[in-house]
Biopython code that builds the backbone (N, CA, C, O; Angstrom):
import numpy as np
from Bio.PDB.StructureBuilder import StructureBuilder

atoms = [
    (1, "UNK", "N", (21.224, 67.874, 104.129)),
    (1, "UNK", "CA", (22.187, 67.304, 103.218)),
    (1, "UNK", "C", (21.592, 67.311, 101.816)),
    (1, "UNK", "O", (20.423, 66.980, 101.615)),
    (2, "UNK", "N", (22.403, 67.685, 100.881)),
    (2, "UNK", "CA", (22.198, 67.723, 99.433)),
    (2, "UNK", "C", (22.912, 66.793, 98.594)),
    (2, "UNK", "O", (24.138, 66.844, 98.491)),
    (3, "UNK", "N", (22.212, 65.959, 98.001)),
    (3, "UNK", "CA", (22.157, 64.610, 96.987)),
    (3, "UNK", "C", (22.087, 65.122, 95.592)),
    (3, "UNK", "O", (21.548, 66.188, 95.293)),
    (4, "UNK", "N", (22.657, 64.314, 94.760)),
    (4, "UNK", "CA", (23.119, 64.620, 93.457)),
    (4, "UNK", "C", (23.288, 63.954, 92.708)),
    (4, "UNK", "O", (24.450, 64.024, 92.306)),
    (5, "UNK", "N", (22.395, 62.869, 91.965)),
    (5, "UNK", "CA", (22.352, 61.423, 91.055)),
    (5, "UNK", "C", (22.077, 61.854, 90.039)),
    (5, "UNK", "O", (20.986, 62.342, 89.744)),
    (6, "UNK", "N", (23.163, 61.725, 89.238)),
    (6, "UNK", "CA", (22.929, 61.839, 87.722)),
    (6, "UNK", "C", (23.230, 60.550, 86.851)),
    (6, "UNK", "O", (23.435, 59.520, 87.494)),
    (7, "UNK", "N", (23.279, 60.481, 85.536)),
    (7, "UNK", "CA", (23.267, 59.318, 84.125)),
    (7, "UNK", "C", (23.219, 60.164, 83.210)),
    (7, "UNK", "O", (22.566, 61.169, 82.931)),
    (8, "UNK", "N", (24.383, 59.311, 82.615)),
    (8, "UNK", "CA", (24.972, 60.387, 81.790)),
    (8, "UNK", "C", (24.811, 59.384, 80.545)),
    (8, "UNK", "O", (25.170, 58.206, 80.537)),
    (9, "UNK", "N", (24.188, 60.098, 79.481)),
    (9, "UNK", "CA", (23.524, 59.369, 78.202)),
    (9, "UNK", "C", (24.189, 59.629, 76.936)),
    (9, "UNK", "O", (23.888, 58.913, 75.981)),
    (10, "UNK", "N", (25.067, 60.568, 76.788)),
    (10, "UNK", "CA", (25.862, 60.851, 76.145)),
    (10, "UNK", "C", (26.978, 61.442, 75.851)),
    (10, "UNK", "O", (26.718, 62.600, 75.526)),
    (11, "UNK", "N", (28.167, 61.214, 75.799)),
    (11, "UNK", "CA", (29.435, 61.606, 76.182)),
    (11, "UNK", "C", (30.196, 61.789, 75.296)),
    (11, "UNK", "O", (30.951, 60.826, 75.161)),
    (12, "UNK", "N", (30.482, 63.103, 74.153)),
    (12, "UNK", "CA", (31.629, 63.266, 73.353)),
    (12, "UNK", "C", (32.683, 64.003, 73.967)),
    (12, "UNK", "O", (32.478, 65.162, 74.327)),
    (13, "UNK", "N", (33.906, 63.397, 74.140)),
    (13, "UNK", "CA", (35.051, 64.393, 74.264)),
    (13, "UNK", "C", (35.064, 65.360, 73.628)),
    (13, "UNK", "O", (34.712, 65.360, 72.448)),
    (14, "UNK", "N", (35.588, 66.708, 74.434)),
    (14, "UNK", "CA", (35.405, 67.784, 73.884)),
    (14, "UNK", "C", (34.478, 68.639, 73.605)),
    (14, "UNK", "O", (34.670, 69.831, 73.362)),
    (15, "UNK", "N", (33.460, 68.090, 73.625)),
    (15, "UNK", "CA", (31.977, 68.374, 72.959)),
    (15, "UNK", "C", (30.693, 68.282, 73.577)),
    (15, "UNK", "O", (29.905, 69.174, 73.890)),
    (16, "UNK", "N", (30.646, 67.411, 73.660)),
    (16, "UNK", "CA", (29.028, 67.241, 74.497)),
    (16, "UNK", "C", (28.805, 66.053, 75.718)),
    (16, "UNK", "O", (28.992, 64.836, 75.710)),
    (17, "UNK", "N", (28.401, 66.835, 76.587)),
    (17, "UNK", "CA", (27.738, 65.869, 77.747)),
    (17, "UNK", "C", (25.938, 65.913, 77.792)),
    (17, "UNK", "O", (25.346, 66.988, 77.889)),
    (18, "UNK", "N", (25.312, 64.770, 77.718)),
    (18, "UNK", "CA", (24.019, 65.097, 77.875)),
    (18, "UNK", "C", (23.631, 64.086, 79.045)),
    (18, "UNK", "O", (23.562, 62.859, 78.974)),
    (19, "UNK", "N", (23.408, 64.869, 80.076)),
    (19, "UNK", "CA", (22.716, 63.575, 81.259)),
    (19, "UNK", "C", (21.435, 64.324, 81.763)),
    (19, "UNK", "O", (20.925, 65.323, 81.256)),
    (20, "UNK", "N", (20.947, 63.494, 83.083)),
    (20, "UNK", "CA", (19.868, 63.669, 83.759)),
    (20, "UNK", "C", (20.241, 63.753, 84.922)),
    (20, "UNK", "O", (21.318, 63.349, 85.359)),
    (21, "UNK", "N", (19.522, 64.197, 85.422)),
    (21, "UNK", "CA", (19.834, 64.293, 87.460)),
    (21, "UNK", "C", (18.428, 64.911, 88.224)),
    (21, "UNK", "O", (17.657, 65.844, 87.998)),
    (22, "UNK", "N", (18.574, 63.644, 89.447)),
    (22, "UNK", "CA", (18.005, 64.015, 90.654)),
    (22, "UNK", "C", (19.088, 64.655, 91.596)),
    (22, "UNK", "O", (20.299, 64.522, 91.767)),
    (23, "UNK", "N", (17.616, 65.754, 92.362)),
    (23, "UNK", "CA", (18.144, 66.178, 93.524)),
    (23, "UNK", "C", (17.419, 65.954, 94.876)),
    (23, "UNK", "O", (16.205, 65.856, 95.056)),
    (24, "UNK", "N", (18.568, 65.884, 95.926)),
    (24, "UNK", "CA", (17.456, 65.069, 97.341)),
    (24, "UNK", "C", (17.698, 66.176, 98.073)),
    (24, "UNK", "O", (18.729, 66.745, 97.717)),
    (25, "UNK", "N", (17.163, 66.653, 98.904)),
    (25, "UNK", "CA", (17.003, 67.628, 100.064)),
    (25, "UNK", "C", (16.537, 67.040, 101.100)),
    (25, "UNK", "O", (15.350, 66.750, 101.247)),
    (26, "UNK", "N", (17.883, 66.708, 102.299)),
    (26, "UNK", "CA", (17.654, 65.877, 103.503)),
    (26, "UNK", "C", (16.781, 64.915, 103.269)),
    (26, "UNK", "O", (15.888, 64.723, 104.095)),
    (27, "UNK", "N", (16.860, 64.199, 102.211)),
    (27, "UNK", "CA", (16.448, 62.750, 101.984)),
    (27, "UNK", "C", (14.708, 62.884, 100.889)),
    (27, "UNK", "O", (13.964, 61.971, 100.532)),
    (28, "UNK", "N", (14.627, 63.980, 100.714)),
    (28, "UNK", "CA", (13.568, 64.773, 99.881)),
    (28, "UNK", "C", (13.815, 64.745, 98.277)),
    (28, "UNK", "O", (14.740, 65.392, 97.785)),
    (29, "UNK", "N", (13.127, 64.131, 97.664)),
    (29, "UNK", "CA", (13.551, 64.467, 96.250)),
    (29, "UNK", "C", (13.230, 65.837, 95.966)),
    (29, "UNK", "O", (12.012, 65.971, 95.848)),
    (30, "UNK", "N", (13.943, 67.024, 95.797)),
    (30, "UNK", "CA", (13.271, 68.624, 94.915)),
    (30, "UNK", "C", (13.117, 68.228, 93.834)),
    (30, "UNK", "O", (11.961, 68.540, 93.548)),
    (31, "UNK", "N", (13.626, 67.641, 92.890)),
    (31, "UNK", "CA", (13.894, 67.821, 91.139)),
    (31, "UNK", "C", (14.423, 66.784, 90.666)),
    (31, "UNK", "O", (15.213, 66.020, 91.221)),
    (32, "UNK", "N", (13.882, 66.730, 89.356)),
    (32, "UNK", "CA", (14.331, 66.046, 88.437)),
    (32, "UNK", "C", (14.747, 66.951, 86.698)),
    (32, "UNK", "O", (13.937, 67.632, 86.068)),
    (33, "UNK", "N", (16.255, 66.657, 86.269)),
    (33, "UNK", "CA", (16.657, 67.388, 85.364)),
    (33, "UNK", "C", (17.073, 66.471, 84.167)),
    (33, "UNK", "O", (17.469, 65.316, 84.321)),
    (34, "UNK", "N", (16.940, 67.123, 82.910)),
    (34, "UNK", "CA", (18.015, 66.795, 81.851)),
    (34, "UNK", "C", (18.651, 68.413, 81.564)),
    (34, "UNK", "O", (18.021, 69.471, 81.544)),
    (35, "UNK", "N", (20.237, 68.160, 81.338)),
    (35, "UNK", "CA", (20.957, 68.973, 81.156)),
    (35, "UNK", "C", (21.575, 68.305, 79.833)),
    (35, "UNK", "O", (21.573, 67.150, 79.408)),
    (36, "UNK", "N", (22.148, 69.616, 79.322)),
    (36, "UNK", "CA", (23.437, 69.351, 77.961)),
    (36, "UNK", "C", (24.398, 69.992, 78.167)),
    (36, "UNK", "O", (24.051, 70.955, 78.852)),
    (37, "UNK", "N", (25.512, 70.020, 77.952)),
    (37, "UNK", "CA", (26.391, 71.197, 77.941)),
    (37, "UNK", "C", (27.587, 70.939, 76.933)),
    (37, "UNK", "O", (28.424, 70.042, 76.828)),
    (38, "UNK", "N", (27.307, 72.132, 76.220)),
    (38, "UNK", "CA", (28.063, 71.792, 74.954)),
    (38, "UNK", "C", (29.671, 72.785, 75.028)),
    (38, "UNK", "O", (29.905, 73.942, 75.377)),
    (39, "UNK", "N", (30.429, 71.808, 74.579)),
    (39, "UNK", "CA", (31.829, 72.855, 74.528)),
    (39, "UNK", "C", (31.703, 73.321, 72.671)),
    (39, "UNK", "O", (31.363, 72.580, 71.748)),
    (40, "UNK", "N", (32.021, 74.465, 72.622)),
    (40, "UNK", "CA", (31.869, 75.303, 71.042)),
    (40, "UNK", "C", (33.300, 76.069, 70.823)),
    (40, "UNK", "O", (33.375, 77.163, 71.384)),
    (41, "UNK", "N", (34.336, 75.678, 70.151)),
    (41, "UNK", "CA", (35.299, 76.316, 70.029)),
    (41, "UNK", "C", (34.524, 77.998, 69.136)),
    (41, "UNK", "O", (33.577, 78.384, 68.451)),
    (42, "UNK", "N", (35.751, 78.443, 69.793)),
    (42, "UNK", "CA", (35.436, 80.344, 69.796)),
    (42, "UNK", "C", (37.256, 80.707, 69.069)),
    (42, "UNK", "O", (38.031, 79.774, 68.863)),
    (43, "UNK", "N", (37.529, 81.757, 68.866)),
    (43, "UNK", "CA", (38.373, 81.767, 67.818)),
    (43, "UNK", "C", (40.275, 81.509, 68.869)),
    (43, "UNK", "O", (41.314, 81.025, 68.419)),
    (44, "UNK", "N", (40.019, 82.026, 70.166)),
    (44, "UNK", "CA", (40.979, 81.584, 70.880)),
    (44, "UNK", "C", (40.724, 80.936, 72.163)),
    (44, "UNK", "O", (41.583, 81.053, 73.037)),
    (45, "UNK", "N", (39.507, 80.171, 72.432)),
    (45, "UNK", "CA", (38.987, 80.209, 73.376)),
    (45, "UNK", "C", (37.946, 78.546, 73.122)),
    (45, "UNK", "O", (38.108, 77.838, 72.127)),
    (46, "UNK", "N", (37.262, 78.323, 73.885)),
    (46, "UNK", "CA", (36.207, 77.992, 74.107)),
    (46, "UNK", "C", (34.846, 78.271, 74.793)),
    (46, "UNK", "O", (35.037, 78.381, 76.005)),
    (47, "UNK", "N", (33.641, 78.412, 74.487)),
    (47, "UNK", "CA", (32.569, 78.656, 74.866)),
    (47, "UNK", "C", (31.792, 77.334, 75.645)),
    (47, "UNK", "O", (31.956, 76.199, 75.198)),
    (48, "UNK", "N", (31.114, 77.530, 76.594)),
    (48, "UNK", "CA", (30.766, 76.933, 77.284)),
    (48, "UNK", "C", (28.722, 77.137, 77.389)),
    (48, "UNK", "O", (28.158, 78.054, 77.986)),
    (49, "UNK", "N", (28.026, 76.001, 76.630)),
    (49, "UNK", "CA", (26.692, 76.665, 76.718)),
    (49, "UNK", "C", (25.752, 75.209, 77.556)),
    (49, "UNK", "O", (25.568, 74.081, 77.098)),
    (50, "UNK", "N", (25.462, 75.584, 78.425)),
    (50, "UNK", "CA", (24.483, 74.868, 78.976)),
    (50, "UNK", "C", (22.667, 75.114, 78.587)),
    (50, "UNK", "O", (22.102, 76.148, 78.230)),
    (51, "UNK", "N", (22.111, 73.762, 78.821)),
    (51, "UNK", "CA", (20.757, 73.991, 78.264)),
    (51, "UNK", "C", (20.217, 72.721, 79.620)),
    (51, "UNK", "O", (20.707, 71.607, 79.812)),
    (52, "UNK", "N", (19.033, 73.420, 80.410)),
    (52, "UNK", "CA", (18.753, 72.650, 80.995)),
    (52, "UNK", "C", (17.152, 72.787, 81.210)),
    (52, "UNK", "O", (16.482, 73.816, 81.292)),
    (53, "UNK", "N", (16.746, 71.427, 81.277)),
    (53, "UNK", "CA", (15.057, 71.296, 81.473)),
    (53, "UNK", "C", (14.694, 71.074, 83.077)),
    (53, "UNK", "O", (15.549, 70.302, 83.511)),
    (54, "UNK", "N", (13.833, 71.417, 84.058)),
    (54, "UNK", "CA", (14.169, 71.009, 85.316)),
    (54, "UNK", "C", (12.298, 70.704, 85.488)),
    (54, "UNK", "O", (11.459, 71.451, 84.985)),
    (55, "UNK", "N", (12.116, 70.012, 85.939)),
    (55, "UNK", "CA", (10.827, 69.928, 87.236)),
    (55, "UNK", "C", (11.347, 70.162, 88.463)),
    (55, "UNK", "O", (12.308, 69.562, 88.944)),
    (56, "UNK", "N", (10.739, 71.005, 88.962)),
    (56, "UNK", "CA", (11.010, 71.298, 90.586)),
    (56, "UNK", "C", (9.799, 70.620, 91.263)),
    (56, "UNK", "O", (8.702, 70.864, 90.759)),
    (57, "UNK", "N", (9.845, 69.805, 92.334)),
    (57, "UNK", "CA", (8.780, 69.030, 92.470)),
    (57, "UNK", "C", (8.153, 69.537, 93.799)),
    (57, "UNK", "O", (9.118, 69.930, 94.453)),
    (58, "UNK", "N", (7.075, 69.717, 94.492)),
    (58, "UNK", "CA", (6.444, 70.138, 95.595)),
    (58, "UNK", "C", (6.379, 71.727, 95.974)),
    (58, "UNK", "O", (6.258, 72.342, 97.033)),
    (59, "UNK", "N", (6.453, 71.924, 95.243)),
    (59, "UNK", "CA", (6.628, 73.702, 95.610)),
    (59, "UNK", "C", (8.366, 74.111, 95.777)),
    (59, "UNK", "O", (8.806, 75.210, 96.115)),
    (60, "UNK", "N", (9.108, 72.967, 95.455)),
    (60, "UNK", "CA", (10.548, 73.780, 95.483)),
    (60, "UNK", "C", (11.044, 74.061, 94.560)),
    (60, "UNK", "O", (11.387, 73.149, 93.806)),
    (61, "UNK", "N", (11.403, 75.915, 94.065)),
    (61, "UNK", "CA", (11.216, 75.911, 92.881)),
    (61, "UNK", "C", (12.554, 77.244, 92.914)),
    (61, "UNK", "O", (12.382, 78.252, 92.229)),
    (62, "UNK", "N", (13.740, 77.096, 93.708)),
    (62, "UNK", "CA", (14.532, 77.949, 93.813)),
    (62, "UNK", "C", (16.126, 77.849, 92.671)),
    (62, "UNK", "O", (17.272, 77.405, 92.737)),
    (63, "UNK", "N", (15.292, 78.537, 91.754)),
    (63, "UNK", "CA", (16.321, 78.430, 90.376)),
    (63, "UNK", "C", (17.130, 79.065, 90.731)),
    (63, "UNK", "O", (18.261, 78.618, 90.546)),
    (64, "UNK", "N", (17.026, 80.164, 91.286)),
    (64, "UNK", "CA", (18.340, 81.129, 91.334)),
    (64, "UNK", "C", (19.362, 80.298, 92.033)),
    (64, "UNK", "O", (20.451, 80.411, 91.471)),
    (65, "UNK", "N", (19.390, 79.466, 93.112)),
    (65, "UNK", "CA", (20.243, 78.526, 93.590)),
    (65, "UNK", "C", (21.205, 77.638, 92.774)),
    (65, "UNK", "O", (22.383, 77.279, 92.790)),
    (66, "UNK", "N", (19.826, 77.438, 91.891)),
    (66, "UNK", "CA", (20.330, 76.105, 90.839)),
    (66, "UNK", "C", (21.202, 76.925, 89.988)),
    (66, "UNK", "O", (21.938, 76.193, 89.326)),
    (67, "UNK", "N", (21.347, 77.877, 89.814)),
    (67, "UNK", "CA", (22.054, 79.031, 88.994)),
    (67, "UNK", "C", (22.874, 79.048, 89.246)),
    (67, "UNK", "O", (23.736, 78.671, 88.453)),
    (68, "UNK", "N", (23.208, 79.476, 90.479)),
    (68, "UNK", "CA", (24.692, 79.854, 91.394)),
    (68, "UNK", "C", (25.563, 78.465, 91.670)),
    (68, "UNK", "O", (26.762, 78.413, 91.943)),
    (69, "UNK", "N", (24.602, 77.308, 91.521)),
    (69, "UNK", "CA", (25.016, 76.116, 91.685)),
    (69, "UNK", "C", (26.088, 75.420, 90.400)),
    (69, "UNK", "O", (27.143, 74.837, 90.650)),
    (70, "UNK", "N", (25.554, 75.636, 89.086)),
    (70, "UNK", "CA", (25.584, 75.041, 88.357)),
    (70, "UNK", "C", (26.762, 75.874, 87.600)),
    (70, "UNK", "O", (27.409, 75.391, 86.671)),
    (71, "UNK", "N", (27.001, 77.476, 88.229)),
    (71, "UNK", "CA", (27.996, 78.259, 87.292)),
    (71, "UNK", "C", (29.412, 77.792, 88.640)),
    (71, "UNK", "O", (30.597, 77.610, 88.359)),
    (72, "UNK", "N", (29.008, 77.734, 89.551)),
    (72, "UNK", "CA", (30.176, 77.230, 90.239)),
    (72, "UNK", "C", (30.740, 76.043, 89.758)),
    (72, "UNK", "O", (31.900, 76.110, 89.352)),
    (73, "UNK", "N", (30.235, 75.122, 89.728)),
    (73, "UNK", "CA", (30.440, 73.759, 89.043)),
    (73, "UNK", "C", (31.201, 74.067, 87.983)),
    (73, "UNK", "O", (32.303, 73.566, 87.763)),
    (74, "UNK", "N", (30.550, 75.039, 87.174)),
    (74, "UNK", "CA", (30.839, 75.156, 86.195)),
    (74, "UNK", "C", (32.441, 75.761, 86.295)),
    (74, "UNK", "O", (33.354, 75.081, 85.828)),
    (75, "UNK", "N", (32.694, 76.979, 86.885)),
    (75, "UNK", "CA", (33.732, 77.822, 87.003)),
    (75, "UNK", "C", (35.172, 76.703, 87.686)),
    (75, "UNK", "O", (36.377, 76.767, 87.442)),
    (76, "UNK", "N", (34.383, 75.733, 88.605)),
    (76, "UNK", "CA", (35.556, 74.428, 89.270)),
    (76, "UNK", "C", (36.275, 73.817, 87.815)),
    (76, "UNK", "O", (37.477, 73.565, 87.722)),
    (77, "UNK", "N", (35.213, 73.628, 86.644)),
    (77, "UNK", "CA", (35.661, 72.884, 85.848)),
    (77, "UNK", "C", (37.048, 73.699, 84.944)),
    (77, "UNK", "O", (38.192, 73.327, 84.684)),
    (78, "UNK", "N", (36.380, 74.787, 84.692)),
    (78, "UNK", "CA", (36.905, 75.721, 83.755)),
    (78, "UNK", "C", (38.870, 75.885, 84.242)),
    (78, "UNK", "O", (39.864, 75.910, 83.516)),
    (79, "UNK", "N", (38.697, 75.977, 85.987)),
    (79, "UNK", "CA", (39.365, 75.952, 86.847)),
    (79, "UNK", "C", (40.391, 74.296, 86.656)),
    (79, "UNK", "O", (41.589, 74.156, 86.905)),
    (80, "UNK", "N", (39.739, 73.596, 86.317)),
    (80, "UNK", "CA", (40.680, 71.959, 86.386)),
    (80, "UNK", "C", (41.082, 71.676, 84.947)),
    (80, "UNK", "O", (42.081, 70.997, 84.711)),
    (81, "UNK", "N", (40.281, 72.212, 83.926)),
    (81, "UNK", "CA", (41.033, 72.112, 82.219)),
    (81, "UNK", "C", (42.131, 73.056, 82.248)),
    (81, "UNK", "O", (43.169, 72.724, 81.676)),
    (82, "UNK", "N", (42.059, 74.258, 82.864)),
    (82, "UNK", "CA", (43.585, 75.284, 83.237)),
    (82, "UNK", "C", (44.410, 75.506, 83.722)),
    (82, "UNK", "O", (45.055, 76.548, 83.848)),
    (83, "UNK", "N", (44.578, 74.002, 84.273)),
    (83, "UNK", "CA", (45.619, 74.263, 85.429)),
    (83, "UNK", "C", (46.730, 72.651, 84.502)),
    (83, "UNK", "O", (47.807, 72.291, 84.977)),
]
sb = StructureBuilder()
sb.init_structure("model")
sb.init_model(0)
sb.init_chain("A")
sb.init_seg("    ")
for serial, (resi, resn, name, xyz) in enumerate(atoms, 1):
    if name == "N":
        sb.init_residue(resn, " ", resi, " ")
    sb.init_atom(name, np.array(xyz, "f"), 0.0, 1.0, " ", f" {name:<3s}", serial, name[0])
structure = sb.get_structure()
């Protein structure tokens, strides 16, 4: 089972989210993160830029996951402002 605690430290509509997050792996902490993700208007559009710092803790160190993880998330969202 995969756990997902974040705090969220700063919150502009429209604009910016800046939080932190743990992750648990079957009751395992892997990581600890701060993320940002900024919305940037584009000329018909919006841009979407994430910036993230991670410790992977004990030897678990599978970014590419966190990759595929975080653009899905991402693509759900993109998916719920368009509908």
């Amino acid at each position: 089972m995969t756990q997902f605690d974040a705090t969220y430290f700063d919150v502009v509509p429209d604009t910016r989210l800046i939080y932190t997050y743990e992750m648990h792996q079957d009751g395992r902490k892997i990581s600890v993160s701060l993320a940002t993700l900024q919305c940037l208007p584009q000329e018909a559009d919006t841009m979407q830029k994430v910036t993230e710092q991670g410790a992977f803790l004990d030897g678990d160190e599978d970014a590419g996951a966190r990759d595929h993880g975080t653009e899905f998330l991402l693509e759900r969202l993109r998916a719920s402002l368009d509908s």
